[in-house]
C-alpha positions as CSV (number, residue, x, y, z in Angstrom):
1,X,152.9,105.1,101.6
2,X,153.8,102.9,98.7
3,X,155.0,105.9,96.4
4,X,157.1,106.8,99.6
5,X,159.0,103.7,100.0
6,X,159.9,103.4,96.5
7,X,161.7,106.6,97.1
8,X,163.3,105.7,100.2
9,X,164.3,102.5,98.4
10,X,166.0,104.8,95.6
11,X,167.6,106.8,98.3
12,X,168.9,102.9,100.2
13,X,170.6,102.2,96.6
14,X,172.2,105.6,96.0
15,X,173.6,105.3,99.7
16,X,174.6,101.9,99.0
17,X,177.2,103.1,96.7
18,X,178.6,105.6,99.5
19,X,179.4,102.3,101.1
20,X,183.4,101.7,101.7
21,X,184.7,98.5,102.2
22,X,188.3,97.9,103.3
23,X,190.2,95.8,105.8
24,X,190.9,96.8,109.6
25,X,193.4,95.4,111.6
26,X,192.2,94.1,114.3
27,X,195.5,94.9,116.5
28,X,194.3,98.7,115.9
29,X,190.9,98.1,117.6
30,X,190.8,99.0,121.5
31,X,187.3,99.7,121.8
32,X,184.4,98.4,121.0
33,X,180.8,99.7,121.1
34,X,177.6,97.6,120.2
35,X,174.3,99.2,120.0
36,X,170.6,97.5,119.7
37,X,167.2,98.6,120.6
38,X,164.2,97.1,121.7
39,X,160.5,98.8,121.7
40,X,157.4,99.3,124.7
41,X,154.4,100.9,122.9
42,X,155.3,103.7,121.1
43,X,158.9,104.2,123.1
44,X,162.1,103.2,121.5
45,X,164.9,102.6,124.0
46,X,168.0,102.4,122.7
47,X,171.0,100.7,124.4
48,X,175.2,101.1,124.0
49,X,177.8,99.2,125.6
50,X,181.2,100.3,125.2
51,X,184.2,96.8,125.5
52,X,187.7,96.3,125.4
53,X,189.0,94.4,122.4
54,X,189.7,91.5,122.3
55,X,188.6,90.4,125.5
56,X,185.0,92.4,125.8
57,X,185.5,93.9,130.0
58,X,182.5,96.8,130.0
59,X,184.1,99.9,130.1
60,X,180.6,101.7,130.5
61,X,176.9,102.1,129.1
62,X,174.1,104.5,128.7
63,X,170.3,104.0,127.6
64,X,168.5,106.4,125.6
65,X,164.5,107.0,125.7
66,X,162.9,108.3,122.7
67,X,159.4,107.9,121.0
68,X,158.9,105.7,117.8
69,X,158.4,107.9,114.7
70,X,158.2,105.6,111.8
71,X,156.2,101.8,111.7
72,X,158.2,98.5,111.7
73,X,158.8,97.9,107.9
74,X,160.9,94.5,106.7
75,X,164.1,96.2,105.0
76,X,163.1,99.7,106.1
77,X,164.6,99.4,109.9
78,X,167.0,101.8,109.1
79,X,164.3,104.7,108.9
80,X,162.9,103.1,112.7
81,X,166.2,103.0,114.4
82,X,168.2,105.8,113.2
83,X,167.2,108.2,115.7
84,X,167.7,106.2,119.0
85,X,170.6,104.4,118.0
86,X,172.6,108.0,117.0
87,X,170.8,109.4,120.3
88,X,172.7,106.9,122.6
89,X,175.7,107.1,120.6
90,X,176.1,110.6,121.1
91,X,179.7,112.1,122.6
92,X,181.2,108.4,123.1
93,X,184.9,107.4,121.8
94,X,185.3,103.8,120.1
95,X,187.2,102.6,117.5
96,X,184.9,100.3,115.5
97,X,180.5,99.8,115.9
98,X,178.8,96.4,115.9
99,X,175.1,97.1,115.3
100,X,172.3,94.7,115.7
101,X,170.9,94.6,112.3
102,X,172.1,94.1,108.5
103,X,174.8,96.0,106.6
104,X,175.4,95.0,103.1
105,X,173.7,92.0,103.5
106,X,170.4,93.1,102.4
107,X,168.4,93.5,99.6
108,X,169.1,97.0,98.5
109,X,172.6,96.6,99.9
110,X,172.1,99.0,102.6
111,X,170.7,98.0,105.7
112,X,170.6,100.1,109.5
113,X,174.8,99.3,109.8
114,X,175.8,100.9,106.7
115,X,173.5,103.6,107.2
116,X,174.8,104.5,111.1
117,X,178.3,103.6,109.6
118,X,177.9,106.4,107.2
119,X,176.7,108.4,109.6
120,X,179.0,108.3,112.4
121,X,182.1,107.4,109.9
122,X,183.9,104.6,111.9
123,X,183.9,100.7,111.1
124,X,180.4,99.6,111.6
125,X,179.6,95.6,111.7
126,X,176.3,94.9,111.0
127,X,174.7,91.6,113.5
128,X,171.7,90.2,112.6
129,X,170.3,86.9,114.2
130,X,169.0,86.0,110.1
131,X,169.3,86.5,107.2
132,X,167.2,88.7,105.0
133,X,165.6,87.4,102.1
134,X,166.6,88.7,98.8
135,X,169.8,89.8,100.1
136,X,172.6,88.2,97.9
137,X,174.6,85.7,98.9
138,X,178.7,86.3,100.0
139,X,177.9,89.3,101.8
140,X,177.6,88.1,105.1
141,X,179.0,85.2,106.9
142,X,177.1,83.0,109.6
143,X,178.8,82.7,112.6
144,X,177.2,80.9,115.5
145,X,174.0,82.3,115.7
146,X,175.1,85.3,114.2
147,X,175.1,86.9,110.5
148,X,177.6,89.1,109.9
149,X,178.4,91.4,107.4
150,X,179.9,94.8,106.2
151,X,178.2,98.0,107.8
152,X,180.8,100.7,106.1
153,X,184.7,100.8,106.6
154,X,185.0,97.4,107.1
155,X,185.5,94.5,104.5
156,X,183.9,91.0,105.2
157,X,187.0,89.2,106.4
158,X,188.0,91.7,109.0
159,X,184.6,91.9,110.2
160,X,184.5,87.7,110.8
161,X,188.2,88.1,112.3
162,X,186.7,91.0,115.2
163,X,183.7,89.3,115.5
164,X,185.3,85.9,116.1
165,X,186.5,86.6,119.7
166,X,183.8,88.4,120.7
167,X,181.6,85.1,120.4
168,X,179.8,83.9,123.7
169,X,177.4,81.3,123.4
170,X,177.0,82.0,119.4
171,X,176.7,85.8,120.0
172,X,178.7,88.8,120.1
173,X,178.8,89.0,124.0
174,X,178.7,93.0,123.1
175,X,175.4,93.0,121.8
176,X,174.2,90.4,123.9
177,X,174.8,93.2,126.4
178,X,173.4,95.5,124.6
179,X,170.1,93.4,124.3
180,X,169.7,92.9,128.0
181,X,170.5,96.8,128.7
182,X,167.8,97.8,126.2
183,X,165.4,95.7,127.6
184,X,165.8,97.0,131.1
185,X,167.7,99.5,133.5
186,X,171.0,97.2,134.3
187,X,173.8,95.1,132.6
């Protein structure tokens, strides 16, 4: 397994590099869709939750139900949630992502936001509720009880200036969402 990871980590750098960072206005974000996903056993379910912008009103949602494939690994979350995460977000319109787990900030520089950011190529901000260690400092930004940083398409500032509005209670109210929906049938 440990011959493995050292690859995957090779492949997280590489990636990293794919990584684009450049401001969005906020004025040109309408819609806003927040993802996380919470585990039962060997069940991932993954949960979206699609808001206006700035003012978050729920425009919709949708859960998806898939089985765990790969263990929980600090700094390897990427390979865990990839699969639910792209499942749920399948055939929905939004113009920018906030994902519940690290972007840049971590310590390869390439956490589960810039990987689905890659992936789905729109602005991705990644939410975490920590920080990692070893990831370096500057590239995220606390923010209640949020740590924000770049997932891909999206520089740091714009990130904190979306982010800022969206704040309930110290937490994107989006994800928040998200959180309860994964964790059971109703917002």
């Amino acid at each position: 397994m440990q011959k493995k990871l050292e690859r995957i980590a090779a492949a997280q750098a590489k990636l990293a590099r794919r990584v684009v960072e450049r401001p969005v206005d906020p004025g040109n974000v309408r819609v806003v869709a927040a993802v996380d996903v919470s585990y039962r056993g060997n069940m991932a379910r993954a949960a979206l939750v699609l808001c206006t912008f700035p003012d978050c009103e729920v425009l919709g949602s949708k859960t998806a139900v898939v089985d765990v494939t790969f263990p929980y690994i600090p700094t390897y979350f990427f390979l865990r949630e990839t699969r639910p995460v792209l499942m749920v977000l399948r055939g929905e319109e939004f113009d920018l992502l906030l994902v519940e787990g690290h972007g840049r900030a971590h310590p390869r520089g390439y956490g589960l936001a810039s990987h689905i950011g890659l992936l789905v190529g729109r602005p991705t901000i990644g939410v975490a509720k920590g920080p990692l260690r070893g990831a370096p400092e500057g590239l995220f930004k606390r923010m209640g009880k949020a740590y924000v940083s770049v997932g891909h398409l999206i520089d740091l500032e714009s990130a904190v200036r979306i982010i800022e509005p969206l704040l309930e209670g110290g937490y994107p109210r989006p994800l928040r969402l998200a959180d309860r929906l994964s964790k059971r049938e109703t917002l």
